[in-house]
N, C-alpha and C positions, 0 to 999 in steps of 0.2 A: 361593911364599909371598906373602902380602898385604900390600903396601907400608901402612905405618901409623907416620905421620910426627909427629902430630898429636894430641893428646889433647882438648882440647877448645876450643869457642867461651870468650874469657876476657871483651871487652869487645867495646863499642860507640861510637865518638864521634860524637853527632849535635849541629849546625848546627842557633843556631836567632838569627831575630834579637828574639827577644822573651826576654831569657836570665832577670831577674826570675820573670816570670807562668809558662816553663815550670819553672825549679827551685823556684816551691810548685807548680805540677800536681804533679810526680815527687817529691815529699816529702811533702806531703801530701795529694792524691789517690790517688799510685800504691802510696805508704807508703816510700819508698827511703829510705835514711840519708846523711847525707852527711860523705863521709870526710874532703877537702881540698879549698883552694879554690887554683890556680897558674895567671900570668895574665887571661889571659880565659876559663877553663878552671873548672869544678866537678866533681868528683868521686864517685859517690853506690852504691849498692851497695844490693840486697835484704839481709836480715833472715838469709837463708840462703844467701847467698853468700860463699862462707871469701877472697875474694883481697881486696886494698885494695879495688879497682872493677870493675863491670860496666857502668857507662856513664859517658860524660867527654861533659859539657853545654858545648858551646863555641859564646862570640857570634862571630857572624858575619853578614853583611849579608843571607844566606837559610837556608833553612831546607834542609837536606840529609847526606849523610854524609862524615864526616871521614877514618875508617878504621876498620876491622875489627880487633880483636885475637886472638891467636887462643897459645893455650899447645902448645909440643912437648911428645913424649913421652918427652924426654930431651935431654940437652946433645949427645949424639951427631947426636938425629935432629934436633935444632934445624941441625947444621953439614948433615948428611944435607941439609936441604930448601934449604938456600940456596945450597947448592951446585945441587940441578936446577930452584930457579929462575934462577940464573944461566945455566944450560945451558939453559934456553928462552925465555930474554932476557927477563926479567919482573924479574930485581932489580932494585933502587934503592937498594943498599946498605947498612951497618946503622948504629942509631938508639943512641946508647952510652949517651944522657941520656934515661930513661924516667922518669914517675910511678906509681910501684906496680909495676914491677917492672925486670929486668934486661935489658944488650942485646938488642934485636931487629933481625932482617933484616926489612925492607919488600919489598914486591912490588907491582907493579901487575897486575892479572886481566885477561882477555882483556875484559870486560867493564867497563873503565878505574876500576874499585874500587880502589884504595889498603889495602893491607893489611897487618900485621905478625906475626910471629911469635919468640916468646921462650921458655925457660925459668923462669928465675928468677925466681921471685912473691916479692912483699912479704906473705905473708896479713895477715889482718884482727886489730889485738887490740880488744878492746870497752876503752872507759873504766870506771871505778867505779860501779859500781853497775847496769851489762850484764852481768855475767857470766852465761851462762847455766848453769842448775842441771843440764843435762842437757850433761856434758864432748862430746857428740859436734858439738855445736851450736859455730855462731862469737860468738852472740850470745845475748842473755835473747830470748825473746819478747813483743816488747811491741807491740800490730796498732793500724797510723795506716789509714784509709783502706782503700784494696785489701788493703793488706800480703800485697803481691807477695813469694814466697818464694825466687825465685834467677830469672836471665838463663834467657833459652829462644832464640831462633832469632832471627835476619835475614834476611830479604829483600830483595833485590837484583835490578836492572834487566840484560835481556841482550838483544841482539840477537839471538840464537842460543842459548835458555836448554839445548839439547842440549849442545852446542857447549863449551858455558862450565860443564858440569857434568862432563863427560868431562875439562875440561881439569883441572877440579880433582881429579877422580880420578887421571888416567894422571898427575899433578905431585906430587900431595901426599899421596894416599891416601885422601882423602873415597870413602864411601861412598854409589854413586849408590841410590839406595831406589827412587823411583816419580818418574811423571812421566803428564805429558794433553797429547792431542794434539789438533790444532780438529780441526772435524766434515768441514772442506773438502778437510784436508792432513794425513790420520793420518802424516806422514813429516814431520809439524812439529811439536814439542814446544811446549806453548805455556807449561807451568810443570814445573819439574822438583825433584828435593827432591835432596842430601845429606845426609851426617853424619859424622861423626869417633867418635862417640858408639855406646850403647846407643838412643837415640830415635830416631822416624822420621827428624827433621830438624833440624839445627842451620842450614844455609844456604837458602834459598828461593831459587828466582833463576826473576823472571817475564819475559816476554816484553814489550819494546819497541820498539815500532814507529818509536820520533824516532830521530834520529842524536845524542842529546845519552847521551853516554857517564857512569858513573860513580853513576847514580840511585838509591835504595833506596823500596821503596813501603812494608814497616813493621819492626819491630822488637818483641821481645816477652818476657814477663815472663811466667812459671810460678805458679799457686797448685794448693796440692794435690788438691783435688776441685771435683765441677760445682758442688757447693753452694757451695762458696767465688766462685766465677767467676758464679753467680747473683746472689752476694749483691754482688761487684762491679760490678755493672749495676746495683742499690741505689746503691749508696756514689758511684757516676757521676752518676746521676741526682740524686742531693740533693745534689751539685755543681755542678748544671746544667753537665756534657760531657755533652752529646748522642752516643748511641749511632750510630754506622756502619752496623754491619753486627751480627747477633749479637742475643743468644748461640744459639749453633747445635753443629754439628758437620762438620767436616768428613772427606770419605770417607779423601783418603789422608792418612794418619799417625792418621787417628782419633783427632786431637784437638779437644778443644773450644773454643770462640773466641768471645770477644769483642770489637770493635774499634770503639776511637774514636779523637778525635782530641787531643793536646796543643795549647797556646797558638799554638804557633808551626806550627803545620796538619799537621805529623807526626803520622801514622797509626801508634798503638801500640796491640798486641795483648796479652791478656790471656787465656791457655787454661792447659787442664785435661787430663787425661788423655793418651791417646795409646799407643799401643803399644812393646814394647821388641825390640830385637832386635842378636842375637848374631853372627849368621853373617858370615862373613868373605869367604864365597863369593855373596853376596845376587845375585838379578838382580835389575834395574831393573822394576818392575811396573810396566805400562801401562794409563794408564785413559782415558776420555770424558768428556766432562763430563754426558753422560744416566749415564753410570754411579754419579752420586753424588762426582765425585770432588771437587768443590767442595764441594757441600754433602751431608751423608750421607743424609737425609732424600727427598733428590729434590722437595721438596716448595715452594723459590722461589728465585727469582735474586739474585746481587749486586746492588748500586745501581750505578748507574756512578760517582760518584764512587769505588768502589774500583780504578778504573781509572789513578787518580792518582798518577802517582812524585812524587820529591823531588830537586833543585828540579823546579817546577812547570812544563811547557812549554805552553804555549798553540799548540795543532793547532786549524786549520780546524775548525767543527764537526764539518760532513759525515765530515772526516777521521778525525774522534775516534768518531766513531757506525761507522763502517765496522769501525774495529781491533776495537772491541768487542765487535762483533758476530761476527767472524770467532772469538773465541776462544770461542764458543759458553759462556759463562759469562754472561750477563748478560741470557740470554733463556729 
């Protein structure tokens, strides 16, 4: 039977020291709401996401990730998972004072992520005059901006991104989907995908080369179709955020992507589509990067600034031009 611990990605809390200029980006660029404000903490949620929060905006002296949240699929499997992360030495014990929802067990990831896991959500109620007309909705629809409709995936820094995707399997029950290997070392994963989910991917986890543990390269917001995700390269651009990368397609998960940057140089993604899938039994799909697996098109390269985590390390050039190249994405 298929261990399934885990029901879904719930939040994100990203470090930024610019905490002002990034909460109007994510308010009114990205279009999020904002739920509460506690400590040096902001609170803010998409238009269609039913929990208090899907991201927690915390100042802090750089720009990087705080923790992952992540909801079980019951109170049982919530004790279930902290239990075999204590049994692979990965707890850090549990968190009794949460905002937006109930006790969590923390964990640290082979890939020194900081991560929690909870049952009990706070959901969203809207104020007067949100209600939305349509009972299945959390909210009215009212579009600021992008107006991003719910949390989509995180990406994360590994060492070992095979390594660190297996571990979140044989632990938790994430489902490994697809992964790319460089051109030099097919027996080296160089980006590998899970999920908990129906979607291709709820977790990304790419490969890095520094020894600095814990990094995220982006984080990412859902709108429902390419025209939406079109028009939000519009709505970017008469913001003067300069586009990254995008909008394009990429091969595995078959979603569509957009990506720039926030105030404080975090790399936030904005996609569309993507495929869904059931099986409980899935194997890992392995791709190339000539196969389309970065970009579906076949048809140009990242920039190398997408080569970027968070926080920011500063490698030799030579050294940074080598990684890059090795992962056959950028040529």
């Amino acid at each position: 039977m298929a261990l399934s611990l885990v029901s879904q990605l719930a939040h994100v809390e990203l470090t930024t020291p610019a905490p002002e200029e990034s909460l109007e980006f994510w308010t009114q660029v990205v279009g999020l709401e904002e739920t509460t404000r506690v400590g040096q903490s902001v609170y803010l949620r998409a238009w269609g996401d039913r929990f208090h929060h899907t991201l927690q905006l915390t100042e802090a002296p750089q720009v990087g990730l705080g923790h992952v949240g992540w909801r079980a699929a019951g109170p049982e499997e919530l004790d279930a998972a902290a239990a075999r992360l204590e049994a692979v030495g990965a707890g850090e014990g549990w968190l009794e004072d949460s905002v937006g929802h109930g006790r969590a067990f923390r964990y640290r990831a082979p890939g020194g992520h900081l991560h929690e896991i909870f049952w009990e959500v706070e959901r969203y109620t809207p104020p007067a005059g949100m209600e939305s007309p349509f009972p299945n909705r959390p909210q009215r629809y009212v579009p600021r901006g992008v107006a991003a409709r719910c949390i989509d995936h995180v990406t994360i820094t590994a060492a070992n991104p095979l390594g660190d995707a297996e571990w979140y399997r044989d632990t938790l029950g994430h489902r490994f989907m697809e992964y790319t290997v460089i051109p030099d070392r097919p027996d080296f994963p160089v980006f590998c995908m899970t999920t908990v989910c129906e979607r291709s991917h709820d977790l990304g986890i790419v490969w890095d080369p520094t020894p600095v543990p814990g990094r995220i390269n982006h984080f990412a917001y859902f709108v429902d179709s390419r025209e939406e995700l079109l028009r939000a390269a519009d709505v970017f651009l008469n913001q003067d955020v300069a586009i990254e990368f995008g909008p394009g397609r990429h091969g595995m998960g078959e979603q569509d992507y957009l990506y720039v940057r926030d105030p404080s140089g975090m790399r936030v993604e904005i996609n569309a589509g993507g495929y869904r899938n059931y099986e409980p039994d899935w194997e890992p799909v392995r791709f190339e990067p000539q196969q389309g697996s970065n970009v579906f098109y076949k048809n140009l390269a990242m920039p190398p600034s997408m080569f970027e985590s968070f926080p920011l390390v500063q490698a030799p050039p030579e050294d940074d031009r080598r990684a890059q190249e090795a992962t056959g994405l950028f040529v």
